[in-house]
C-alpha positions in Angstrom: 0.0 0.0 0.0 1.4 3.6 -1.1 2.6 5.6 1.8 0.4 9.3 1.9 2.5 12.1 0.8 3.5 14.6 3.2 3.5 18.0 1.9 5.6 20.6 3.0 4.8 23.9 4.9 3.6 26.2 2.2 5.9 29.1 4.4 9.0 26.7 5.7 11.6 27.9 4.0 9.9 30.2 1.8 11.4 34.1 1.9 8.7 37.0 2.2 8.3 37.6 -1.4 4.9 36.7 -3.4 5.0 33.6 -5.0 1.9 34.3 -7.5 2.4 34.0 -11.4 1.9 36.7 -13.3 -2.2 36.4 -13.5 -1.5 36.8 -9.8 -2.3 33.1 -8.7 -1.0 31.8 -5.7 1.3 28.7 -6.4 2.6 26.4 -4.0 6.1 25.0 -2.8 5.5 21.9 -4.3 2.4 19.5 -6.0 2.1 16.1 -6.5 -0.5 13.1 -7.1 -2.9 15.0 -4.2 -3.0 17.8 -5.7 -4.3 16.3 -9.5 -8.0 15.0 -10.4 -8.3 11.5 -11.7 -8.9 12.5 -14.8 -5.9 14.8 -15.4 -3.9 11.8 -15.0 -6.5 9.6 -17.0 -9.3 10.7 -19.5 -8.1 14.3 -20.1 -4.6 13.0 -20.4 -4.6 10.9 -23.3 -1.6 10.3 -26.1 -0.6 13.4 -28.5 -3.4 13.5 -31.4 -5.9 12.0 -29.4 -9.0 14.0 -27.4 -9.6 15.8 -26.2 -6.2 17.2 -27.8 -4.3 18.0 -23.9 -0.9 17.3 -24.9 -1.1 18.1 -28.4 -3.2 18.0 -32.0 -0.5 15.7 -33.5 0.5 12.4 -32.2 4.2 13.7 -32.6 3.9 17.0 -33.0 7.3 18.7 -33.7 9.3 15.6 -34.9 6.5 15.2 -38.0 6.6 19.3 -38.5 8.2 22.3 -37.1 5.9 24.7 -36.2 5.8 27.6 -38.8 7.8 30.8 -37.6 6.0 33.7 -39.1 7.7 37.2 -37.9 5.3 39.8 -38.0 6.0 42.5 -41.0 5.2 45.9 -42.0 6.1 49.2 -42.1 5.9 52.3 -44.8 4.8 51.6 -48.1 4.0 48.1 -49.4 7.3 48.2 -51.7 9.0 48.5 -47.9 7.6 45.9 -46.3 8.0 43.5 -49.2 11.9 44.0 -49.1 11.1 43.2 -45.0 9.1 40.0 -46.5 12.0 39.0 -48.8 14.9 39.8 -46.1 13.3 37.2 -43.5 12.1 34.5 -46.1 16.1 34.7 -47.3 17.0 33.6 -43.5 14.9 30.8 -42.9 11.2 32.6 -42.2 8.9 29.8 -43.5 5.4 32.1 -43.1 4.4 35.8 -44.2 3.0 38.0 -41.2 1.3 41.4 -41.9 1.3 44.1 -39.9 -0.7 47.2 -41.6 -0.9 51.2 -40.3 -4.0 52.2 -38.3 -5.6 54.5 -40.9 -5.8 50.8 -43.0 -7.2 49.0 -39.5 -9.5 51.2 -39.0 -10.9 51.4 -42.7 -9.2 54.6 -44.0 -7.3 55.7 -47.2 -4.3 57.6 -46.7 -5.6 61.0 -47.2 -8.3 60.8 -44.6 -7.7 64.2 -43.0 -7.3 61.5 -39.5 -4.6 59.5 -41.1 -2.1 62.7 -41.1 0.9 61.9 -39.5 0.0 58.1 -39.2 0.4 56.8 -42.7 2.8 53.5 -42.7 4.1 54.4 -39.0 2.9 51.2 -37.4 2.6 48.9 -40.1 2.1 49.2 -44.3 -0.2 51.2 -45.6 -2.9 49.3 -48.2 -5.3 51.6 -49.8 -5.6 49.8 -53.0 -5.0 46.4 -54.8 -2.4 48.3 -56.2 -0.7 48.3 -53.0 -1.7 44.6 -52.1 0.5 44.1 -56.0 3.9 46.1 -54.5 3.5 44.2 -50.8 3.1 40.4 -52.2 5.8 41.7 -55.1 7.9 38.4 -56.2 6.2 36.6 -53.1 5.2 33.0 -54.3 1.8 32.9 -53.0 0.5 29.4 -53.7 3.4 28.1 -51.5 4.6 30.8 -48.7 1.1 30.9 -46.0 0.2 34.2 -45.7 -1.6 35.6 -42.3 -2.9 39.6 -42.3 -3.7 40.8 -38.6 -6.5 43.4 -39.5 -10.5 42.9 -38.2 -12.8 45.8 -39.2 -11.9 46.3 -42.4 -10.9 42.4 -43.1 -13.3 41.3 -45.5 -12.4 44.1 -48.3 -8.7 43.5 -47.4 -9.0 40.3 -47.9 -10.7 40.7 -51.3 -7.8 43.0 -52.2 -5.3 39.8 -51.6 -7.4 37.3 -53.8 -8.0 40.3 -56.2 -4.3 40.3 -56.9 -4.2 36.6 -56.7 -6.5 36.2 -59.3 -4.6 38.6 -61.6 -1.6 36.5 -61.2 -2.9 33.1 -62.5 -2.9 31.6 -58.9 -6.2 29.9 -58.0 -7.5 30.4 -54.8 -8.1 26.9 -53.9 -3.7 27.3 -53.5 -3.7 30.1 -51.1 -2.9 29.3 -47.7 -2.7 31.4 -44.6 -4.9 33.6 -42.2 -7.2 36.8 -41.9 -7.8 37.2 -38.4 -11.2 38.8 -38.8 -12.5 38.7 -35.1 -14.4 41.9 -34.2 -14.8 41.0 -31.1 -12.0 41.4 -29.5 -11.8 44.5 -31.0 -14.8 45.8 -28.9 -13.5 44.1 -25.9 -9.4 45.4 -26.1 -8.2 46.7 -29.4 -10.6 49.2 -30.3 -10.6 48.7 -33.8 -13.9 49.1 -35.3 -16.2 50.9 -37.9 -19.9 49.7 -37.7 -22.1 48.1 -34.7 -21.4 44.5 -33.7 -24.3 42.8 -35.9 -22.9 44.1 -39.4 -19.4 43.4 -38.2 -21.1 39.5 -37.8 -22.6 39.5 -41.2 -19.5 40.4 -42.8 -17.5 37.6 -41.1 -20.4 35.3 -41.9 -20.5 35.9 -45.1 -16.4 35.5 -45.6 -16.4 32.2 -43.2 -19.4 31.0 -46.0 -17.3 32.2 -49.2 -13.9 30.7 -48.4 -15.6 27.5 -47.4 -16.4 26.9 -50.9 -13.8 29.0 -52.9 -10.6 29.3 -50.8 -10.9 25.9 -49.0 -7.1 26.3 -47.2 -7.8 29.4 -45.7 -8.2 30.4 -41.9 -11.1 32.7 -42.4 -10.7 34.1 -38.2 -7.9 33.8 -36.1 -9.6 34.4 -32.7 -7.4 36.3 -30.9 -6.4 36.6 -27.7 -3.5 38.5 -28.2 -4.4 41.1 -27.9 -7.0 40.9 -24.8 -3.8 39.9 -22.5 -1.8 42.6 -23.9 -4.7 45.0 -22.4 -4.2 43.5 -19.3 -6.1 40.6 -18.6 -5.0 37.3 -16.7 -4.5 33.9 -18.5 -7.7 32.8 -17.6 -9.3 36.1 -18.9 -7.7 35.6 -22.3 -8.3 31.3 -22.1 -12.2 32.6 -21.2 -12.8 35.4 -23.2 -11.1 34.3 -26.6 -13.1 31.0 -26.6 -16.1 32.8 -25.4 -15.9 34.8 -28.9 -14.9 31.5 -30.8 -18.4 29.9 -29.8 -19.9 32.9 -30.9 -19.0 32.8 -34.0 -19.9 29.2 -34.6 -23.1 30.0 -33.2 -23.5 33.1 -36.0 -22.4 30.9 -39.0 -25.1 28.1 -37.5 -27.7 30.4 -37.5 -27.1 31.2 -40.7 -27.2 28.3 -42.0 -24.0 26.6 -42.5 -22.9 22.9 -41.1 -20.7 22.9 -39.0 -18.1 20.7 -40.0 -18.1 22.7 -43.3 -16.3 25.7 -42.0 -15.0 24.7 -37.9 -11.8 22.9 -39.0 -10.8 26.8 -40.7 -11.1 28.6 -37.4 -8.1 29.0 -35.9 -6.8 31.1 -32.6 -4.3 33.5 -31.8 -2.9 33.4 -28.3 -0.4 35.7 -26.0 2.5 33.9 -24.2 3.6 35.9 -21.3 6.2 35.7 -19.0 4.9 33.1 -16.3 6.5 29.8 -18.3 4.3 27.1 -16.5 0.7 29.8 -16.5 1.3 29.7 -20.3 2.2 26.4 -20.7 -1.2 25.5 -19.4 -3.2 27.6 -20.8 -3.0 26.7 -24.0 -3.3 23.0 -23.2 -6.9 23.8 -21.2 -7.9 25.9 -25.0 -7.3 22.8 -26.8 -8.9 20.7 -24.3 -12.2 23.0 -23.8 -12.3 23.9 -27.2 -12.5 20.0 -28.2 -15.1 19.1 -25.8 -17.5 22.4 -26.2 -17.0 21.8 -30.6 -17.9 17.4 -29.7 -20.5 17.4 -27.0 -21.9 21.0 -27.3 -22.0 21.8 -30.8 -22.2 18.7 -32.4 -19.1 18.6 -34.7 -18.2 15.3 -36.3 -15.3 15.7 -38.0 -12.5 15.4 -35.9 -10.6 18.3 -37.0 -13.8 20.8 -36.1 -12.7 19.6 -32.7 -9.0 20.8 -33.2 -7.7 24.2 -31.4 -5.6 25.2 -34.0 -3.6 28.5 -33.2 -0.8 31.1 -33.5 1.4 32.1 -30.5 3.5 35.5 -30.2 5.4 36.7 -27.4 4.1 39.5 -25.3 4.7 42.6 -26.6 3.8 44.1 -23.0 6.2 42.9 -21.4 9.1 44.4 -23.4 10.8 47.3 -21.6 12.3 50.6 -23.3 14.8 50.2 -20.5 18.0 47.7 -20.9 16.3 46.7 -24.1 18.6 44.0 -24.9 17.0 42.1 -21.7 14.0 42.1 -24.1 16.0 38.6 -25.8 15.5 37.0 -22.5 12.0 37.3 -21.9 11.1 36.6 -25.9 13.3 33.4 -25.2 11.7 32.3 -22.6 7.9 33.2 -23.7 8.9 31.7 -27.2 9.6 28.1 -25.3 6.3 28.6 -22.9 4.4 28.7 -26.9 6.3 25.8 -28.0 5.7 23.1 -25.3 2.2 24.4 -25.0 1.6 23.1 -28.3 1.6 26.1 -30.9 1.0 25.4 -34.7 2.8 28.7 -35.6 5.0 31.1 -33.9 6.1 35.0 -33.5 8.8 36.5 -31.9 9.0 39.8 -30.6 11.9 41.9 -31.5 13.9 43.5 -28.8 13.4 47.3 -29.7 9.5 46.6 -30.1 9.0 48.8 -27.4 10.6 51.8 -29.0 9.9 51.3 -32.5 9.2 49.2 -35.2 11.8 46.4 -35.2 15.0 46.8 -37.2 16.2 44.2 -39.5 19.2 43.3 -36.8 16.7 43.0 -33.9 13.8 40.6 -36.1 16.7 38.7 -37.3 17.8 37.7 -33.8 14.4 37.7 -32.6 13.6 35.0 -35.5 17.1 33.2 -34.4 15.9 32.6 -31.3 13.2 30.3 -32.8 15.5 28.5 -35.2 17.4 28.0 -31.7 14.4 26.6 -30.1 13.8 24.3 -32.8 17.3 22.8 -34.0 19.4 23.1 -30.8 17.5 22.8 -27.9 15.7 19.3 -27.9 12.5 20.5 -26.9 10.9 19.5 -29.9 11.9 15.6 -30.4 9.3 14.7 -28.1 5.4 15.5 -27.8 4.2 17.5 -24.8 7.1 16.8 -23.0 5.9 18.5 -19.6 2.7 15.8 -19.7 1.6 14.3 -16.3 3.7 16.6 -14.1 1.6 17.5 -11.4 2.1 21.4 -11.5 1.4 21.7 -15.4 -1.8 19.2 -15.0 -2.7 21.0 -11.7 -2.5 24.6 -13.8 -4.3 23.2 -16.9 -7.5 22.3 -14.7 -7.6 25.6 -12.8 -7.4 27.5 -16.1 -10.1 25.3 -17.5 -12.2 25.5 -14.5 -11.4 29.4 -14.0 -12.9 29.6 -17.8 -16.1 27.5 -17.2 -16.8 30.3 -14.6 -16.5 32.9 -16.8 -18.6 31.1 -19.5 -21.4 30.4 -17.2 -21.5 34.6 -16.1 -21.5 35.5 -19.7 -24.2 33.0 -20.3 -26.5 34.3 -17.9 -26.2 38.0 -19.5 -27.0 36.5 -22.8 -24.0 35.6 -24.9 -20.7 37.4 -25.2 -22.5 40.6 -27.5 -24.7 41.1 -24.6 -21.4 40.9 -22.2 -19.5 43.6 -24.4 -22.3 45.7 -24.7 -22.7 45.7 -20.8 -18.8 46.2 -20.5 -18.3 43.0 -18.5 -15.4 41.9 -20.5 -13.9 45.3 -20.8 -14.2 45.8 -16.5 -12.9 42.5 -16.1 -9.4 43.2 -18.3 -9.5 46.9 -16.4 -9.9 45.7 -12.5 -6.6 43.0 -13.7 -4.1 45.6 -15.1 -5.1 47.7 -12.4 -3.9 45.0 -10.0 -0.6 44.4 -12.3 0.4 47.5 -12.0 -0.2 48.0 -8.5 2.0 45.1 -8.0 4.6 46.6 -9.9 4.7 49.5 -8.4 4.8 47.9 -5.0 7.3 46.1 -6.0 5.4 42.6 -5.3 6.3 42.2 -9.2 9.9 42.7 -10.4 10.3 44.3 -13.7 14.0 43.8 -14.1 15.4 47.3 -15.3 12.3 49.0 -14.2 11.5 48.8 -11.1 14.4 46.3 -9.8 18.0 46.2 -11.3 17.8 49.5 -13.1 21.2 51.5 -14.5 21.1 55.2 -13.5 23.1 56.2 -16.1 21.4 54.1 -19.1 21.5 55.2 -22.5 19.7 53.6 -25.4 22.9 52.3 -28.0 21.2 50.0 -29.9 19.6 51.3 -33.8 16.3 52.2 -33.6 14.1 52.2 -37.3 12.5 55.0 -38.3 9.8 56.2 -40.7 10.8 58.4 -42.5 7.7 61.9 -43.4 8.7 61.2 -47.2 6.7 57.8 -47.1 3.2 59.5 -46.2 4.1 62.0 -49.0 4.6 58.5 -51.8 1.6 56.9 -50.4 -0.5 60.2 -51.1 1.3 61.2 -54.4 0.5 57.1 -55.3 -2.8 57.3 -54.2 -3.8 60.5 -56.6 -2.5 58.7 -59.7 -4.7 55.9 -58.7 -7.8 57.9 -58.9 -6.5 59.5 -61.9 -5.7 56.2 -63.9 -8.5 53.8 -62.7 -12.1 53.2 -64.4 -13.7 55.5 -62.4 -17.0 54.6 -63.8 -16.3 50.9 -63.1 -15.6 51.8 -59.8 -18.5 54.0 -59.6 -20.7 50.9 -60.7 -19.1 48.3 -58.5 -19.8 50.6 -55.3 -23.0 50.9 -56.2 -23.7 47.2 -56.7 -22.2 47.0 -53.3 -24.6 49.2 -51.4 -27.8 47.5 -53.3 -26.1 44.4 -52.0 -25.3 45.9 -48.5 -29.0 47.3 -48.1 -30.4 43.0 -48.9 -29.0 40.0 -47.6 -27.1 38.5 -50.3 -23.2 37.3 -48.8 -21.2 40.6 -49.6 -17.7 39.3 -50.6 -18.8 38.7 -54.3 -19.5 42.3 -54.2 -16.5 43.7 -52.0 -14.0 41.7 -54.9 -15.9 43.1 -57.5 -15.1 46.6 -56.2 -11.3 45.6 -55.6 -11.0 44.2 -59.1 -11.2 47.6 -60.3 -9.1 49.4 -57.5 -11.5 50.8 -55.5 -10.1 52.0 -52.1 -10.7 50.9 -49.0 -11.8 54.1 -47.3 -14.2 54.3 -50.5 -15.8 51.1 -49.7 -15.6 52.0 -45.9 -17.7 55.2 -46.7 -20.4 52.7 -49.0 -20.8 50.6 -46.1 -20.9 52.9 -43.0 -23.8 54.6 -44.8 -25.8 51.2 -45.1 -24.6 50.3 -41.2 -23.8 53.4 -39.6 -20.9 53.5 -37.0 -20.1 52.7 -33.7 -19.7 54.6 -30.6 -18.7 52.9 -27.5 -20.6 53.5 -24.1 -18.4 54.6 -21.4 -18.5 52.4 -18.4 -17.4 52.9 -14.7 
């Protein structure tokens, strides 16, 4: 008969500083057997490949494919960030990334009297297909996956890619990669929107409906989480909240009519992996793990890869620091490892000067080292889910898990996750935790090495920083003006108009959104088409 474990004293030994993680949750000195359900150990702990998908969606992960390391990219004009594309595909990049300007994420053209002074600063500018030609310049699209981190204005984007697809002879069945399309986040941390929520939900439906049967390989939303933890909110929060969304829309595209196993196996999720190495670790085992049981026994999905939590990991860009910005290598190191034996499908590394600028080619070429470090000299990936049945990872996975059941149950009872945002429960929740954070921090119950702990006096920054230089805003305008010069205006004309007509019934709008790209309309033209149809949205302040 096994001998009962003794545990230790939770404070023998232990010093007087808080042993939380960084969601703040108390951790002990040591777990074991006691501390783990039955099940953990048993039914939820099955072999890689098997469900409900714990320790991995592949049976041997890693050693049957690296994960694809996809550095985000963008900056200036579109000729700019395809020489970015080119430079990291040259060193061993094996998946495009877009990052685009905020006068493009929020539905704008360039010479929007609010896109002054912003034009190509945080990302490319795309106003046109002509711009979507220059950025995928050169870039074989049929074979390099392609992902493009926009929401509001996704769908017309989007049309703007297979728009210049088309013109290049490459079917669309061949394109691979992701639009991550998930407006609800948006209302819930980024802030990136144009119309009301339902309009937003049409247009996703409609573009989760088309590439089902025209662009079969594509990952019409990456539900993202991301960027909810980068507003402050704890794993769980981000585990709860990003799923929340993720039922959501399966429960939009059911109501309007699609089957589910037609369009589940192309949603895929975006996830944030902090500092807290074991936190992370388990919470993207508990996504997989709720996500496969809520698609099986909830939903009623068949196929087996409906049931599969497919997603992207980056590194947290919040917990860079301006200060001692080489340190930044560290933490990326160690959050890019917390992605990889949590089970990611595709990975991003956050450069080291991200917190002062865009990254410069130096700083994404270590920060895309570090992956090829990660998978080629390290040994973490020759076996599957190598942290499986320890008793701290299992323990963690079924607190997240349970932590999110919670949070699904509360939103339930207000009437789904619209009703939630609309409310501002989500948005209070995300508040009242980076509130906490930062008190910590400033307490100094959290070190922030370099801030707050460890910090040189005399610091000054050495490393290059990348700038944007005023003459890009001036090309994208002076291109931009020659557009609308050159074009078919009538054609354009026309294809806006078919648009609205569309817009006004209920017909699935991306037919109608390509049309207008086809002929280089812009995307602040067809923001302007539909905002008239749908109005905007204005966000109600909460307290």
């Amino acid at each position: 008969m096994a001998q009962p474990i003794t545990r230790p004293d939770s404070q023998a030994g232990d010093s007087d500083r808080e042993f939380t993680t960084v969601s703040g949750r108390a951790v002990q000195p040591v777990y074991s057997r006691a501390d783990v359900a039955p099940d953990d150990l048993g039914a939820n702990l099955p072999l890689p490949g098997e469900f409900p998908y714990t320790r991995g969606i592949h049976p041997s992960m890693y050693r049957g494919k690296l994960w694809t390391m996809r550095q985000f990219a963008g900056m200036g004009t579109a000729a700019q960030t395809n020489e970015r594309f080119r430079f990291l595909l040259e060193r061993g990049q094996t998946g495009l990334s877009t990052a685009f300007d905020n006068p493009t994420l929020y539905g704008w053209d360039s010479d929007h009297p609010l896109a002054e002074g912003e034009v190509g600063r945080t990302g490319v500018a795309v106003d046109s297909l002509q711009d979507m030609e220059r950025l995928f310049a050169s870039i074989p699209l049929d074979r390099v996956s392609t992902s493009m981190t926009i929401n509001a204005p996704a769908a017309w984007i989007f049309t703007m890619f297979l728009a210049n697809a088309e013109r290049r002879g490459i079917p669309f069945e061949k394109l691979r990669g992701t639009l991550q399309n998930d407006i609800l986040k948006e209302y819930i941390a980024q802030k990136e929107w144009i119309f009301p929520p339902q309009p937003h939900m049409r247009l996703i439906t409609d573009l989760v409906s088309f590439c089902a049967e025209h662009v079969p390989q594509w990952n019409t939303i990456s539900i993202s989480g991301y960027h909810i933890r980068e507003a402050g909110a704890t794993a769980a929060q981000e585990l709860a909240f990003t799923l929340q969304d993720g039922f959501t829309y399966v429960e939009h595209a059911l109501a309007a009519g699609m089957s589910i196993d037609d369009f589940a196996p192309r949603l895929s999720f975006f996830f944030n992996s902090h500092l807290d190495f074991f936190e992370e670790i388990a919470k993207l085992r508990a996504a997989r793990r709720i996500w496969a049981r809520h698609m099986k026994e909830r939903f009623g999905a068949q196929n087996p890869r409906s049931w599969l939590c497919r997603f992207h990991v980056q590194t947290a860009g919040c917990s860079l620091t301006a200060q001692q910005p080489e340190v930044n290598i560290v933490r990326t190191a160690i959050e890019a490892l917390a992605g990889v034996l949590g089970g990611c499908q595709s990975l991003h590394t956050n450069s080291m000067d991200e917190a002062l600028a865009l990254p410069s080619d130096k700083a994404v070429e270590i920060a895309l080292r570090t992956q090829q470090v990660i998978a080629f000299e390290s040994g973490v990936a020759n076996v599957a889910d190598p942290l499986g049945g320890s008793y701290f990872v299992e323990r963690l996975t079924r607190d997240l898990e349970d932590e999110a059941e919670a949070y699904f149950a509360q939103i339930e009872r207000m009437g789904g996750m619209i009703k939630a945002i609309e409310k501002g429960f989500p948005q209070q929740e995300i508040t009242r935790s980076a509130y906490e954070y930062q008190r910590a921090v400033s307490e100094k119950r959290k070190i922030v090495v370099g801030v707050n702990e460890f910090a040189n006096e005399d610091e000054q920054l050495h490393i290059p920083i990348l700038e944007i230089d005023e003459s890009v805003e001036r090309d994208q305008l002076a291109a931009l003006k020659t557009l609308r010069e050159s074009r078919d205006n009538l054609a354009v004309s026309a294809s806006l108009e078919a648009l609205e007509r569309a817009a006004r019934g209920k017909e699935n709008l991306i037919p109608s959104l390509l049309d207008c790209s086809r002929v280089y309309a812009t995307e602040g033209e067809i923001t302007r088409v539909l905002i008239d149809v749908f109005g905007e949205f204005r966000e109600q302040a909460f307290f």
